[in-house]
N, CA, C, O and CB atoms as a CASP TS submission, in Angstrom:
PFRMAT TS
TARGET T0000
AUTHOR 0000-0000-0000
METHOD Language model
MODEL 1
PARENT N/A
ATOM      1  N   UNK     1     109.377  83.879  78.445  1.00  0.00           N
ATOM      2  CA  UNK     1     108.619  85.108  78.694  1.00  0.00           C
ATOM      3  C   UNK     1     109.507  86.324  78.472  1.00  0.00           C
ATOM      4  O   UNK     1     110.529  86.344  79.158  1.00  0.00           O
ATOM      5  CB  UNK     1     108.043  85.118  80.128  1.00  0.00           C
ATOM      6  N   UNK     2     109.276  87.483  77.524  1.00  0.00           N
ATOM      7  CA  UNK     2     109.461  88.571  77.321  1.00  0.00           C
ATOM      8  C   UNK     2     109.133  89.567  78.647  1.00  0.00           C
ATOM      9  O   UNK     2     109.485  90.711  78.363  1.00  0.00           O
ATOM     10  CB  UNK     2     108.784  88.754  76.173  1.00  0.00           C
ATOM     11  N   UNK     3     108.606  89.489  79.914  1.00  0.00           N
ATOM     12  CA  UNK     3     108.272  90.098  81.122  1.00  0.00           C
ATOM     13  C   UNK     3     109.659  90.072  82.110  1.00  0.00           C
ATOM     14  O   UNK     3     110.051  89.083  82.731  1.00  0.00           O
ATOM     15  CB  UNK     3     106.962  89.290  81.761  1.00  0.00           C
ATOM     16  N   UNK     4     110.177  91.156  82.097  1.00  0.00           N
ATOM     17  CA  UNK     4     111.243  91.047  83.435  1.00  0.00           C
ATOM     18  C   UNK     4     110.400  92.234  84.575  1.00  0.00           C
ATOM     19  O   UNK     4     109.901  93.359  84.545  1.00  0.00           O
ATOM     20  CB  UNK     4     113.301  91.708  82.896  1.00  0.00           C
ATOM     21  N   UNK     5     110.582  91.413  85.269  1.00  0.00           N
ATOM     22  CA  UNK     5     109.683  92.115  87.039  1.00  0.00           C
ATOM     23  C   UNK     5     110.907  92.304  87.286  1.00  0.00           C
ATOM     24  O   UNK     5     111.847  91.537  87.077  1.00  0.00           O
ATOM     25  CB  UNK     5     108.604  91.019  88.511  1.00  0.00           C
ATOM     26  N   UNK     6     110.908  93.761  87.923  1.00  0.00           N
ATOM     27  CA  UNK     6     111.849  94.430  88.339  1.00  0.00           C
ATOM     28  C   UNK     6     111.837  95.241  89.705  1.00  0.00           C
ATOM     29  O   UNK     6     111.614  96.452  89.710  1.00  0.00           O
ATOM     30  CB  UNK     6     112.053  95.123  87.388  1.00  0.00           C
ATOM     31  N   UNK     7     112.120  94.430  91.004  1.00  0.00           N
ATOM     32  CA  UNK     7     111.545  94.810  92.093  1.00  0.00           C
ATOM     33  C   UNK     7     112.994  96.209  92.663  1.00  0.00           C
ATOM     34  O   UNK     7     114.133  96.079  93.111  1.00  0.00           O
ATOM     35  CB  UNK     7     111.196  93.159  93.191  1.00  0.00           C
ATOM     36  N   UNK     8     111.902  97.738  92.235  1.00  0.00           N
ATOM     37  CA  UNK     8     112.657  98.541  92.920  1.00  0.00           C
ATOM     38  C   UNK     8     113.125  98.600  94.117  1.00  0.00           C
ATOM     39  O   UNK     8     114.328  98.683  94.364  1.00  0.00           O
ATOM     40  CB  UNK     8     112.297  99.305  92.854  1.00  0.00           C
ATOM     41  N   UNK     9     112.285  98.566  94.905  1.00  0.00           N
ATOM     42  CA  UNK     9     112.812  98.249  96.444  1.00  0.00           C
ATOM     43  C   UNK     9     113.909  97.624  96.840  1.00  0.00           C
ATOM     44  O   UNK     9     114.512  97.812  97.896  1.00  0.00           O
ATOM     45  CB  UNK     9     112.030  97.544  97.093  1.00  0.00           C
ATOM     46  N   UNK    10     114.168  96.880  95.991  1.00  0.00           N
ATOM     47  CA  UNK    10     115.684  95.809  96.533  1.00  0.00           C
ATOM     48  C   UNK    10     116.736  96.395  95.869  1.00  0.00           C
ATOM     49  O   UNK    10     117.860  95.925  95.698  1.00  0.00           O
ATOM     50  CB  UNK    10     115.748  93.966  96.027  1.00  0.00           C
ATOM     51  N   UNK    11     116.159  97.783  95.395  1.00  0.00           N
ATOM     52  CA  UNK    11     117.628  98.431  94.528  1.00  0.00           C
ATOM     53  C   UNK    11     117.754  99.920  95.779  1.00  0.00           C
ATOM     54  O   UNK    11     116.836 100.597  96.242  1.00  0.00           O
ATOM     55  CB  UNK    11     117.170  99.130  92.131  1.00  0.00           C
ATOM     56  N   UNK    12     119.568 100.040  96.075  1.00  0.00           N
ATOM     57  CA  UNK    12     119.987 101.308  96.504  1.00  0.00           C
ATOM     58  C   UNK    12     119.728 102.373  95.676  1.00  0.00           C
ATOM     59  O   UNK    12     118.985 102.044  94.751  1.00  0.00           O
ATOM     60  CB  UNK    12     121.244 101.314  96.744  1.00  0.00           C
ATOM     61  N   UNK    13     120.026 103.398  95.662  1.00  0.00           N
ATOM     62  CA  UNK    13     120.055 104.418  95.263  1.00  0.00           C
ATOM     63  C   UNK    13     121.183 104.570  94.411  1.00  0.00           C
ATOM     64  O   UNK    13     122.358 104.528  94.777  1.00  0.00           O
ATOM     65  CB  UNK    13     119.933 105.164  96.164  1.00  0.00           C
ATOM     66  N   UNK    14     120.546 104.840  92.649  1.00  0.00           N
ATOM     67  CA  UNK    14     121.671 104.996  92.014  1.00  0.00           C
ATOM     68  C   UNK    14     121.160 104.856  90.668  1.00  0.00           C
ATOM     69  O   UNK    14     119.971 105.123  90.493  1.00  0.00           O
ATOM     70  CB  UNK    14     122.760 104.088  92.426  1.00  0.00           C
ATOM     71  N   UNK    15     121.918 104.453  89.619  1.00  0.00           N
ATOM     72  CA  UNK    15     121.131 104.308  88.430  1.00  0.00           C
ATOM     73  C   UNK    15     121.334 102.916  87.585  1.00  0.00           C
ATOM     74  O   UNK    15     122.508 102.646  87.332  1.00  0.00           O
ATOM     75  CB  UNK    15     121.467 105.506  87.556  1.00  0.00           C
ATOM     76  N   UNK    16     120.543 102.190  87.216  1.00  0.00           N
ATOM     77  CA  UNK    16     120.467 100.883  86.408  1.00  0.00           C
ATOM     78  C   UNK    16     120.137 101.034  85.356  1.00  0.00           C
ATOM     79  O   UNK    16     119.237 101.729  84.884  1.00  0.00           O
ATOM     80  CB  UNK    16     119.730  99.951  86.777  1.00  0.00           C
ATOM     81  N   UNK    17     121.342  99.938  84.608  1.00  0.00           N
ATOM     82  CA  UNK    17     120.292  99.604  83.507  1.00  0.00           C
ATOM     83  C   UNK    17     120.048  97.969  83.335  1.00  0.00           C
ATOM     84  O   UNK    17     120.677  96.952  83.628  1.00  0.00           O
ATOM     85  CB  UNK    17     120.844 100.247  82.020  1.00  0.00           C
ATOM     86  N   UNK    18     119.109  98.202  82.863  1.00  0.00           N
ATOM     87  CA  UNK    18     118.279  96.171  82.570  1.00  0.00           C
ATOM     88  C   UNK    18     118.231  96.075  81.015  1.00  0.00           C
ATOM     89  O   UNK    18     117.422  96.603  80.251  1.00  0.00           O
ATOM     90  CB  UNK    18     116.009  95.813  83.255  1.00  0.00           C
ATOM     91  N   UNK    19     119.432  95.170  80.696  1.00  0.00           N
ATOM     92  CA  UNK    19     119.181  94.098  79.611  1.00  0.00           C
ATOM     93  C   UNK    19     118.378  93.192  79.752  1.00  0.00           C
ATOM     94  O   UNK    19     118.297  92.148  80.399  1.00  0.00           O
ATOM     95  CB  UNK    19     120.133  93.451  79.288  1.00  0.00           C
ATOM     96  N   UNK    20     117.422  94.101  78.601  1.00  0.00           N
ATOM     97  CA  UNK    20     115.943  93.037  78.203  1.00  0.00           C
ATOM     98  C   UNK    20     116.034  92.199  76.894  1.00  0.00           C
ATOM     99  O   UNK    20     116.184  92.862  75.868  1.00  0.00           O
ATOM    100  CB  UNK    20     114.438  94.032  77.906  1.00  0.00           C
ATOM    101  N   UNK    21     115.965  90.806  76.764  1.00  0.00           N
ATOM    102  CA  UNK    21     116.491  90.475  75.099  1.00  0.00           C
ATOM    103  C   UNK    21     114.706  90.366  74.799  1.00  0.00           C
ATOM    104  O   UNK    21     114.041  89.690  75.584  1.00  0.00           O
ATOM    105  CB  UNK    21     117.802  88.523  74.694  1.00  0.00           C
ATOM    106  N   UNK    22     113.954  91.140  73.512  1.00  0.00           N
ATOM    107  CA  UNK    22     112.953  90.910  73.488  1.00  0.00           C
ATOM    108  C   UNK    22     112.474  91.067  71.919  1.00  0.00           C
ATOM    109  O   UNK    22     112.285  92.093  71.264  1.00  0.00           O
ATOM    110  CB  UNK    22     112.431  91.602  74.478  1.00  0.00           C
ATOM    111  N   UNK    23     112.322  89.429  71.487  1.00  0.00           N
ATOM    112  CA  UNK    23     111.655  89.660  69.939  1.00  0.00           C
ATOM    113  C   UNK    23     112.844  89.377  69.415  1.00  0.00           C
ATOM    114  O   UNK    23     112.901  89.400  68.185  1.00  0.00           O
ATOM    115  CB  UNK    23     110.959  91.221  69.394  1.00  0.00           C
ATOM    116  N   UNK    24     114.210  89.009  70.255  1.00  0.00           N
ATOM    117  CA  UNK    24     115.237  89.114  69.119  1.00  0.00           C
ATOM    118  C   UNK    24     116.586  90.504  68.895  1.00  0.00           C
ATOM    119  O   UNK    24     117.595  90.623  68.200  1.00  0.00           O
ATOM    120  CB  UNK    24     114.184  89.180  67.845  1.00  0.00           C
ATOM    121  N   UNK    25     115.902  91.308  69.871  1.00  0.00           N
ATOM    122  CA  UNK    25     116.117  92.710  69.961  1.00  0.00           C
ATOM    123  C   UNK    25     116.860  92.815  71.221  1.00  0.00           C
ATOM    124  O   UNK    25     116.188  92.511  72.208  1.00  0.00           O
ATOM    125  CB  UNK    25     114.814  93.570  69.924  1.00  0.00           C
ATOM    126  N   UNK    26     118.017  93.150  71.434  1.00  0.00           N
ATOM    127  CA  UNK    26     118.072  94.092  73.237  1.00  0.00           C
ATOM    128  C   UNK    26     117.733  95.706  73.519  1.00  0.00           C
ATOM    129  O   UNK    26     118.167  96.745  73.021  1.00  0.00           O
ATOM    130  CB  UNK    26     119.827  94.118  73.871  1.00  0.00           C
ATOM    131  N   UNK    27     116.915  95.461  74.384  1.00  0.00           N
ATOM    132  CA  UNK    27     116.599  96.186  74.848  1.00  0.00           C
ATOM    133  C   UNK    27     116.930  96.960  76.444  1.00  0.00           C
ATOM    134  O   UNK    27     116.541  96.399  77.468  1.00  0.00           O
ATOM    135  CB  UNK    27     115.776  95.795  74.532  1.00  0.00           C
ATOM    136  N   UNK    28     117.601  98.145  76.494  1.00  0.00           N
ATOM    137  CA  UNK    28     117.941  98.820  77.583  1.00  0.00           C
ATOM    138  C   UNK    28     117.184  99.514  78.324  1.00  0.00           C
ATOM    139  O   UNK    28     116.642 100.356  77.609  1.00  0.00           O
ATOM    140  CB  UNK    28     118.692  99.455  77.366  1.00  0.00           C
ATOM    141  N   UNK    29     116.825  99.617  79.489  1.00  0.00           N
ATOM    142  CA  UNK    29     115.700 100.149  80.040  1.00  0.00           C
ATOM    143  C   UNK    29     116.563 100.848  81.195  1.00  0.00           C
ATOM    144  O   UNK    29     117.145 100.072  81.953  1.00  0.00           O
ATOM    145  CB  UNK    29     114.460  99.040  80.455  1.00  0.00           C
ATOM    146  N   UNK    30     116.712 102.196  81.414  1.00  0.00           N
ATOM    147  CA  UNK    30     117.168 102.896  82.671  1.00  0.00           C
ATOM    148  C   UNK    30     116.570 103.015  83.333  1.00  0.00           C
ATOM    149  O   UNK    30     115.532 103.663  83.194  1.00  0.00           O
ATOM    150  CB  UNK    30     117.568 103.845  82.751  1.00  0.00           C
ATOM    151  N   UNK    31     117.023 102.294  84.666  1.00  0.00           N
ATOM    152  CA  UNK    31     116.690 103.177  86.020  1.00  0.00           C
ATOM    153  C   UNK    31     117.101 103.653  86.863  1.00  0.00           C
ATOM    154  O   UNK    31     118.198 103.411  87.366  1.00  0.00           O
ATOM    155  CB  UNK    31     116.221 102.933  86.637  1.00  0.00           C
ATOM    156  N   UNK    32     115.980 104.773  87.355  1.00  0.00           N
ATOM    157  CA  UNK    32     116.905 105.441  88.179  1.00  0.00           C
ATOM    158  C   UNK    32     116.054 106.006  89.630  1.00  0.00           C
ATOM    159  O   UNK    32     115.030 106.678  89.750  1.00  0.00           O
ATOM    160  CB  UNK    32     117.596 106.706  87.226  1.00  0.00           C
ATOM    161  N   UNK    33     116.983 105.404  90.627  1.00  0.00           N
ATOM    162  CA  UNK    33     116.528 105.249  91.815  1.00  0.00           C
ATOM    163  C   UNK    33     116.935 106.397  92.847  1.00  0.00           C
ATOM    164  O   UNK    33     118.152 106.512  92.991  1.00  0.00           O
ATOM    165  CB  UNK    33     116.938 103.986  92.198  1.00  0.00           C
ATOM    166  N   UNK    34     116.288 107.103  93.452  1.00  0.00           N
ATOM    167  CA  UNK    34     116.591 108.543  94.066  1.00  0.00           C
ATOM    168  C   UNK    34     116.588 108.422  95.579  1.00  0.00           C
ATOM    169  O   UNK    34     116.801 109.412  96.278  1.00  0.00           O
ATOM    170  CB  UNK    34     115.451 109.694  93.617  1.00  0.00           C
TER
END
């Protein structure tokens, strides 16, 4: 599965990023938690 669930709540305050491998591709997705 190409789907990563990404439960904010269990993250502090700060900023992420999530390696997504998708299609072959990585993909970076920032987050950012306030």
């Amino acid at each position: 599965s190409n789907t990563a669930n990404v439960n904010i709540k269990s993250f502090s305050k700060g900023i992420y990023f999530v390696h997504i491998i998708q299609n072959n591709n990585r993909v970076v997705k920032k987050i950012v938690v306030e």
